[in-house]
C-alpha positions in Angstrom: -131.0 -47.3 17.6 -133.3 -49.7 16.2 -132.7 -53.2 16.1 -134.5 -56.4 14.2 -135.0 -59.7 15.6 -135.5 -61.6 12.7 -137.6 -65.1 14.0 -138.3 -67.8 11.1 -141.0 -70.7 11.9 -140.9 -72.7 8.5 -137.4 -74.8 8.5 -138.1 -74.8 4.4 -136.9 -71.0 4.8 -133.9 -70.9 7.3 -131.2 -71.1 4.3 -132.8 -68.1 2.3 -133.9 -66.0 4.6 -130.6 -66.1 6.8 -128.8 -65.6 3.5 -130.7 -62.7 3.1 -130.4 -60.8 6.5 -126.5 -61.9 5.8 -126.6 -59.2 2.9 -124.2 -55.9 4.1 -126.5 -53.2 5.4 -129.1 -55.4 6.5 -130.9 -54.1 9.8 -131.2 -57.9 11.4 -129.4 -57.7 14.5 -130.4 -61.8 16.1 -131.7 -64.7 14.2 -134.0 -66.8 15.8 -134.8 -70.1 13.7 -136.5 -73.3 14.3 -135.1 -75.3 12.3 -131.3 -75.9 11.3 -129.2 -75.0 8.8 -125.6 -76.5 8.0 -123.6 -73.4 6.6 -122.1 -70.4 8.5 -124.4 -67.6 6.7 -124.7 -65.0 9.6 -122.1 -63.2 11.9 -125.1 -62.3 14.2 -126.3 -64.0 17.2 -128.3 -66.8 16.2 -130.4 -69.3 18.4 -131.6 -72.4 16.5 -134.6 -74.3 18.3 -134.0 -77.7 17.0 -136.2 -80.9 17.5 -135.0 -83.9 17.9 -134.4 -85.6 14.6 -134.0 -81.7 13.3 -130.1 -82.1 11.6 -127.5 -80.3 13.3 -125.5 -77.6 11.8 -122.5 -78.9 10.5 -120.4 -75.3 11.7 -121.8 -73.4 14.5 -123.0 -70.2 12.5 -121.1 -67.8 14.7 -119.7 -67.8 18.1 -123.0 -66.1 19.3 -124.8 -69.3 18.3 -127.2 -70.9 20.5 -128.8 -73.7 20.2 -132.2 -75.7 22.0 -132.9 -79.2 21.2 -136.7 -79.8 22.3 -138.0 -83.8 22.5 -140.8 -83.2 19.5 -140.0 -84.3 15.8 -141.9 -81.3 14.5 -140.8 -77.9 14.0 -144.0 -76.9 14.4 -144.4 -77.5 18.1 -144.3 -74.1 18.7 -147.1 -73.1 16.5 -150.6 -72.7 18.5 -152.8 -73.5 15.4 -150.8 -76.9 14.6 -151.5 -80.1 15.2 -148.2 -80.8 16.4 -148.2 -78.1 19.3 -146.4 -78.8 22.4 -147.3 -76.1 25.0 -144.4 -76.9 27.5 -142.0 -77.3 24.9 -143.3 -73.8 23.2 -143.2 -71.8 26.3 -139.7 -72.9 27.2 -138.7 -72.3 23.4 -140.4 -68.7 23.8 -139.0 -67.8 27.4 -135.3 -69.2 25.8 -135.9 -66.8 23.3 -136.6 -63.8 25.6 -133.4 -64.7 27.2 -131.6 -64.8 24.2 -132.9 -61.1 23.0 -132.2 -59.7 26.0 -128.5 -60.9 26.2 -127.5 -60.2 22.9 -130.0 -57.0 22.5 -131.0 -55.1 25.3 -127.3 -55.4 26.4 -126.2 -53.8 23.5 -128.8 -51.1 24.1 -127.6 -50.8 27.7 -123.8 -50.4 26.4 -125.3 -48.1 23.7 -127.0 -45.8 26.7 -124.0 -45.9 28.7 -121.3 -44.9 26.4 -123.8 -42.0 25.2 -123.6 -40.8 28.7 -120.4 -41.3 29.2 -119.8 -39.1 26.2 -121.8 -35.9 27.8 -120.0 -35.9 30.8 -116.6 -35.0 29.2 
């Protein structure tokens, strides 16, 4: 099985692009956004990097929503070629994220694996 992390950088894009990987049959298995977005659009585990004046979402997307509040203003901090890059703040941001995917992903690989070889046993 194949799964898609779907990661947006530009807050500008979080509502259209969630809305889109919210469409039946569409392969995004986790969100990863920086940035925030007030509506429940996705049913898939979601983790929202969020600076500090960033708005918080009004509903928690789903109940596999997690969410990072970092001390820039920009969402940009995460962005090597910005001018607003915070390296400590990206690297926790990346290595939250890497914790995230495996939770939510690998684990469902893991379960995937598991149950397959349960099944050719019987």
């Amino acid at each position: 099985m194949i799964y898609t992390i779907l990661t947006v950088y530009e807050p500008k894009l979080i509502n259209s692009v969630s809305e889109a990987a919210s469409k039946d049959g569409s392969p995004v298995a986790c969100f990863v956004g920086y940035g925030s977005f007030a509506s429940p659009l996705l049913s898939i585990p979601i983790v929202l990097h969020l600076t500090a004046n960033a708005p918080r979402p009004a509903h928690p997307p789903s109940d596999a929503t997690t969410i990072f509040t970092y001390i820039s203003t920009s969402p940009f901090f995460v962005l090597p070629g910005s001018a607003h890059y915070d390296a400590n703040s990206a690297n926790q941001a990346h290595s939250r994220t890497l914790r995230f995917i495996q939770q939510y992903i690998l684990g469902r690989c893991n379960d995937q694996v598991t149950a397959e070889m349960g099944g050719a046993n019987d």
